[in-house]
Backbone as CSV, one residue per row, in Angstrom:
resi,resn,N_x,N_y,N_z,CA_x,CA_y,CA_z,C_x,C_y,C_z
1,UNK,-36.769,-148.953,54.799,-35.453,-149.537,54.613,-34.534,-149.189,55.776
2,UNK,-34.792,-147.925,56.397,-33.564,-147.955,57.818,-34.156,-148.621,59.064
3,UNK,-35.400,-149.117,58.495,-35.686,-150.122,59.927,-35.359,-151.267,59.716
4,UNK,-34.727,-151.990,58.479,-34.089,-153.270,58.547,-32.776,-152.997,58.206
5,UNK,-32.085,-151.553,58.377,-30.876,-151.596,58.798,-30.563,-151.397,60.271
6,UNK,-31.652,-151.171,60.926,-31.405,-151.103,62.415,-31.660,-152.916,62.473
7,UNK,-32.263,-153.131,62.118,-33.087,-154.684,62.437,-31.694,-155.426,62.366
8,UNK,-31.083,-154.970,60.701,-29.502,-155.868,61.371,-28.819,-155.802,61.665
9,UNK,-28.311,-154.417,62.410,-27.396,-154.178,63.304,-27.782,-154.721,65.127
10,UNK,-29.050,-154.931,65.404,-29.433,-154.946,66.162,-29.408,-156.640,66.768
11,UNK,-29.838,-157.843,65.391,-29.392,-158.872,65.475,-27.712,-159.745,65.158
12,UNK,-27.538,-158.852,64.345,-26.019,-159.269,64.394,-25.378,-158.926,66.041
13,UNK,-25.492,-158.035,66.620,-25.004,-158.134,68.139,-25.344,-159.153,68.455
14,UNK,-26.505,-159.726,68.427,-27.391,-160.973,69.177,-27.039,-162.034,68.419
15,UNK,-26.709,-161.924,67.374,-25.837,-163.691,67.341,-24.593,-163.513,67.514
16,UNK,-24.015,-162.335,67.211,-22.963,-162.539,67.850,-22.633,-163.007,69.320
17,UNK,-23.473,-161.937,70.323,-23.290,-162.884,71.871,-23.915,-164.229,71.818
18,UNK,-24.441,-164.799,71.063,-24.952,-166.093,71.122,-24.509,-166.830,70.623
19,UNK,-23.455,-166.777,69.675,-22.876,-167.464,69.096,-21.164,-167.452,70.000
20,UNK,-20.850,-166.645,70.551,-19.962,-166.780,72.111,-19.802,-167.808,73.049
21,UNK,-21.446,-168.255,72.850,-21.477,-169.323,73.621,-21.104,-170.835,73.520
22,UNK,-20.235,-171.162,71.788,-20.674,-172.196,71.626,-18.777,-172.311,71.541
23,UNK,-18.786,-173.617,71.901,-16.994,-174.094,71.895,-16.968,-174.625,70.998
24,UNK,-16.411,-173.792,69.778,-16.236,-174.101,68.474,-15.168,-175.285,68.516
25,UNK,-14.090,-175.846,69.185,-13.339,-176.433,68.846,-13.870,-178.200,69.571
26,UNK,-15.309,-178.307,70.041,-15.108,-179.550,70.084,-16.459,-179.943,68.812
27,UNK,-16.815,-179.017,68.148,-17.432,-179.302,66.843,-16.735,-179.645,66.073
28,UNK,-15.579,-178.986,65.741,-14.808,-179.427,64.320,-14.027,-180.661,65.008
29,UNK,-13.382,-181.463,63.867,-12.237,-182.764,63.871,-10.943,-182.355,64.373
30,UNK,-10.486,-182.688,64.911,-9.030,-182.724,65.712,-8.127,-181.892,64.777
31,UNK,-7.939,-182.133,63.766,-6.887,-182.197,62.858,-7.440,-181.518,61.660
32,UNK,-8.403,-180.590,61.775,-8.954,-179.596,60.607,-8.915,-178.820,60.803
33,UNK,-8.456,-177.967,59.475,-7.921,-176.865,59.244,-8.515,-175.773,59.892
34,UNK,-8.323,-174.877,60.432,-8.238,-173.420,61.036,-8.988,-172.727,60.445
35,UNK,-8.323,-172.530,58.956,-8.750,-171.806,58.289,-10.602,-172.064,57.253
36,UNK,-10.489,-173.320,57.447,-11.992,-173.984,57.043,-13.361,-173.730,58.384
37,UNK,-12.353,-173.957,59.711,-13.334,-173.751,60.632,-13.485,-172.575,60.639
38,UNK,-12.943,-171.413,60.643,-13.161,-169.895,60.862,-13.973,-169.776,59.930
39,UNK,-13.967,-170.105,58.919,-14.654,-169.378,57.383,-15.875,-170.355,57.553
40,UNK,-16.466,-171.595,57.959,-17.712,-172.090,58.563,-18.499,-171.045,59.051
41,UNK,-17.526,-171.163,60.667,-18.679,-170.231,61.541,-19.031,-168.577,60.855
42,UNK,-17.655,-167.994,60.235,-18.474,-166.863,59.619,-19.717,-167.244,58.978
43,UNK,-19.694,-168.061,58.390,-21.121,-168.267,56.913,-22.123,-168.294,57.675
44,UNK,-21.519,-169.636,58.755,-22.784,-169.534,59.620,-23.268,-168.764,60.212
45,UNK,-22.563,-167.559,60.927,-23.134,-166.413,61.446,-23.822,-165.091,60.188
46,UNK,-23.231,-165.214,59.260,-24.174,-164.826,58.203,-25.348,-165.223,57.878
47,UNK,-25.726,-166.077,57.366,-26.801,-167.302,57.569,-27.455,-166.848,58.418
48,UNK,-27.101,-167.433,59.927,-27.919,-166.534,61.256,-28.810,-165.142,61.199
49,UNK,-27.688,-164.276,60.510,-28.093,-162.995,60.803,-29.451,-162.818,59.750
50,UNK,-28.304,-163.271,58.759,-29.912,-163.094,57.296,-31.367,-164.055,57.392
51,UNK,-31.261,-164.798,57.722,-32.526,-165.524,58.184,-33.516,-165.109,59.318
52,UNK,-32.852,-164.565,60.285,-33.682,-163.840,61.491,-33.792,-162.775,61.112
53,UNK,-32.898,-161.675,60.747,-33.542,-160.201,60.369,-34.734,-160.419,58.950
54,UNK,-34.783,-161.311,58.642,-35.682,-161.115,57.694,-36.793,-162.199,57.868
55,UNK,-37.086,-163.072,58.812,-38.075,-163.057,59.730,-38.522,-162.345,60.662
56,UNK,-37.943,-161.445,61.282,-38.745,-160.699,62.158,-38.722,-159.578,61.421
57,UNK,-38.888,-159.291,59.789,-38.940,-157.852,59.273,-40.492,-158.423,58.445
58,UNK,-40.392,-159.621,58.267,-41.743,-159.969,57.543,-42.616,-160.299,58.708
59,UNK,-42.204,-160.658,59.606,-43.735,-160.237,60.709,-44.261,-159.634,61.291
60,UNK,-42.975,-158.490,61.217,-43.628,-157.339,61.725,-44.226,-156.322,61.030
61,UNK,-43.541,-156.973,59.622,-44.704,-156.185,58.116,-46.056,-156.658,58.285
62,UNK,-46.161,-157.883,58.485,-46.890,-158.587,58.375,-48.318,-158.241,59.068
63,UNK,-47.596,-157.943,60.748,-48.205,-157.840,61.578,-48.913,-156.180,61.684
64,UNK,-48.055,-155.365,60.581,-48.261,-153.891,60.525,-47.934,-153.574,61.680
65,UNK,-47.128,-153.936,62.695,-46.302,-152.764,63.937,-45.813,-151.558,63.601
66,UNK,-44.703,-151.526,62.745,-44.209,-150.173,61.921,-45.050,-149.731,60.953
């Protein structure tokens, strides 16, 4: 269990800089709310994080590395 708390501290940095990259404001509509777009990309960076740390925790179970 503290290797998939390193696992998501380790990918949350990594979507976070990757998610840096993206110009959130020509995704959303001109004229939508602030507060809907902020609370998107959080989910989505949640989403992100939980889907990859727990693919690379089942393949590397998988794979028996640890």
């Amino acid at each position: 269990m503290y290797f998939k708390f390193i696992l998501y501290f380790a990918v949350t940095i990594l979507v976070i800089w990757a998610m840096d990259s993206i110009n959130i404001n020509q995704i959303f509509k001109k004229n939508a709310n602030p507060i809907q777009a902020r609370l998107f990309y959080f989910f989505l960076g949640l989403s992100m994080i939980y889907l990859i740390t727990n693919f690379l925790y089942d393949l590397l179970s998988c794979t028996k590395i640890f």
